[in-house]
C-alpha positions in Angstrom: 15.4 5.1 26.4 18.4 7.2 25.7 20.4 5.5 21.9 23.8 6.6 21.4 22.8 8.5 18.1 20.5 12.0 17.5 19.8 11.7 14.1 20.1 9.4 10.4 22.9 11.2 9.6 25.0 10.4 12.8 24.3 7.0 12.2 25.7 7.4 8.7 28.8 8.5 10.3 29.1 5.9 12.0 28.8 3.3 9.3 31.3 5.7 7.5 34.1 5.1 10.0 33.9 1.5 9.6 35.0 2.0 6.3 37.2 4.5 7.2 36.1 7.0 4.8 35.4 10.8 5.7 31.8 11.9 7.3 29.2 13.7 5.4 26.7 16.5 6.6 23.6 15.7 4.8 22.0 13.2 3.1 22.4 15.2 -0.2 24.2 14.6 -3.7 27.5 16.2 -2.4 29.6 13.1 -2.7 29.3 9.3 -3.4 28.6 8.5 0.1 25.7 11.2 0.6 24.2 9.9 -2.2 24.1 6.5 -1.5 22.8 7.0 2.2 19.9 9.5 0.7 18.8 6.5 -1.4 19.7 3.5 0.3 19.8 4.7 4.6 15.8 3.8 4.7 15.3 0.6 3.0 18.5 -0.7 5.0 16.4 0.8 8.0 13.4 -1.2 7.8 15.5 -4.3 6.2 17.6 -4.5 9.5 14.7 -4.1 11.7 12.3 -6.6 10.4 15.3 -9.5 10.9 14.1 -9.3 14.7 11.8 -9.3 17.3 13.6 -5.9 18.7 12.1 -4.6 22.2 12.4 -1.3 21.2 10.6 -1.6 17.9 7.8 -3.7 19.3 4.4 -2.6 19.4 1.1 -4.1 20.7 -2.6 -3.2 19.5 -5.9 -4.8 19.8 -7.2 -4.3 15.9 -11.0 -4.5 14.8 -12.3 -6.5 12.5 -13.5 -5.1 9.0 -16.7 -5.3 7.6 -16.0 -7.7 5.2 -14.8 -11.3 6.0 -11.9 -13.0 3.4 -13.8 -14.7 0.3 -12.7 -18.5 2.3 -10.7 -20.3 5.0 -10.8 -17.9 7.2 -13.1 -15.9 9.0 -12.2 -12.6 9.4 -9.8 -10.4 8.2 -8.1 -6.9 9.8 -6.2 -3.7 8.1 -2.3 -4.3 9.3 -1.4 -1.5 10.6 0.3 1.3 8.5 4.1 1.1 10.5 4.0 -2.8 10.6 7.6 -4.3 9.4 6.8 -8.0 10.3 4.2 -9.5 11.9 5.8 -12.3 14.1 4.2 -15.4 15.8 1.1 -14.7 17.8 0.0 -16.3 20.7 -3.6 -16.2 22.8 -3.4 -12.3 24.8 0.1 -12.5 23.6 0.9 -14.7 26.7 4.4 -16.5 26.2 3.3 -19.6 26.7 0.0 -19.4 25.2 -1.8 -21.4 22.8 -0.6 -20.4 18.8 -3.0 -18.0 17.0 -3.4 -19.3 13.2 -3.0 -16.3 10.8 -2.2 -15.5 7.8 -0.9 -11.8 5.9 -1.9 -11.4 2.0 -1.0 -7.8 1.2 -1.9 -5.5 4.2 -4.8 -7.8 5.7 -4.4 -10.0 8.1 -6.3 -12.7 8.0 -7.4 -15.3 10.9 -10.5 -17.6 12.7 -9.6 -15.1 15.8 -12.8 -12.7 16.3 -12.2 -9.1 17.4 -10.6 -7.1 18.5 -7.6 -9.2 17.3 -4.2 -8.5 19.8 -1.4 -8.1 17.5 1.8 -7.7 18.5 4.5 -6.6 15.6 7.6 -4.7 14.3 6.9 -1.5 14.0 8.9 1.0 11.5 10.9 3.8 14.2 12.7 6.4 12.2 13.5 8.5 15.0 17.4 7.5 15.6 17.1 8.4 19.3 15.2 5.3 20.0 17.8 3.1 18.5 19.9 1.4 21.5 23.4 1.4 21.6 23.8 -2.6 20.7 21.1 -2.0 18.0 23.2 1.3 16.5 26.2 -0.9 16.7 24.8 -3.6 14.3 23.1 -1.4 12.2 26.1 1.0 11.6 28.1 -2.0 10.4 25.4 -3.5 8.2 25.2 -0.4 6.7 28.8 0.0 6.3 28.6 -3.3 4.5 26.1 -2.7 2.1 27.7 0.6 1.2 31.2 -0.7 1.1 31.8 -1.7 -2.5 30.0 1.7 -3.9 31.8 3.9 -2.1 35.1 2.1 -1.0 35.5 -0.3 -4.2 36.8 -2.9 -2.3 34.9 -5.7 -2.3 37.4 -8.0 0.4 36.4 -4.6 2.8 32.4 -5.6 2.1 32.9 -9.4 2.9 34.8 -8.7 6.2 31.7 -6.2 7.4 29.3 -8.4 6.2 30.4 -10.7 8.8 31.2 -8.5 11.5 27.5 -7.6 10.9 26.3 -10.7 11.4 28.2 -11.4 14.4 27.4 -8.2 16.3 23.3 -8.7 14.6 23.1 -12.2 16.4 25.2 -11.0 19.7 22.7 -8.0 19.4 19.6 -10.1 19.2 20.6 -12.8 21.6 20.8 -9.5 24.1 17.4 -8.2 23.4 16.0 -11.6 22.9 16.9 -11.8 27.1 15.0 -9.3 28.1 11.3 -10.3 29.7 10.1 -13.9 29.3 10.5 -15.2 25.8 8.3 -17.0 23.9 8.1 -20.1 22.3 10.6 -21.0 19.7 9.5 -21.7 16.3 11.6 -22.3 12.8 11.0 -19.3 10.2 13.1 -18.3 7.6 14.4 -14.6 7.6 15.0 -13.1 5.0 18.0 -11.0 5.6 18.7 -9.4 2.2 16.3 -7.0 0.1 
């Protein structure tokens, strides 16, 4: 898959026309905006991925069980593993309609009645922009715009208009991806779509 952006800084750029401001070349201490990408561009990275279930940041792995089972409820437990954003709802061999796998995450185990190897499909962490597809660098190039807008703009009316231009392209966005393949079963959670 070919994204519409080479590297973090590109996608910087991006958000930085939104707000009409000038581009940087680094992620450095050279001006406001280079500054607050250097400290800021990677949390807002994993933040906007974990909202969804993005194809592209999907992975699927069959984890072994540790040695140790949890102290109750359950009966085993497995190490999440180290790029895992969000752990979404799992079902039997991952089939869509298959029956629900019980789990719960407490720190970086995962813990469940399922016996090994577990099949665990998640959000995975991608830091290579390349990957990103074009509806994804869209949304994420205005919800970084929005973050940064108040810091390096000072206008906060600027912020509130990209904050909901981000969520409108995030949902149009997701409803896309959410299309492709069969999906599964719906189920109420509540994202958290601020750090």
């Amino acid at each position: 898959m070919s994204g519409t952006v080479h590297t973090s800084v590109e996608m910087a750029n991006l958000a930085l026309a939104h707000l009409k401001e000038a581009p940087i070349r680094d992620f450095d201490y050279s001006s406001v905006a280079s500054r607050w990408f250097k400290n800021h561009y990677a949390a807002h990275l994993d933040a906007y991925l974990a909202q969804h279930d993005w194809d592209f940041a999907t992975a699927l792995v069959k984890l072994p069980a540790e040695s140790v089972s949890p102290p109750f409820r359950w009966q085993y437990q497995y190490q999440k593993p180290a790029d895992c954003l969000r752990i979404p709802q799992q079902t039997f061999e991952g089939n869509p309609d298959g029956n629900v796998i019980a789990f719960e995450v407490i720190g970086e185990k995962i813990l469940t009645d399922h016996e090994a190897p577990f099949p665990l499909r998640y959000i995975r962490r991608v830091t290579r922009e390349t990957e990103f597809p074009p509806l994804f660098v869209h949304g994420f190039s205005q919800f970084l715009a929005a973050s940064a807008a108040h810091v390096i703009t000072g206008k906060n009316s600027r912020a509130e208009a990209l904050r909901q231009a981000a969520l409108e392209t995030f949902q149009q966005a997701g409803s896309h991806d959410a299309t492709q393949g069969t999906p599964l079963p719906m189920v109420d959670l509540e994202i958290i779509t601020d750090r």
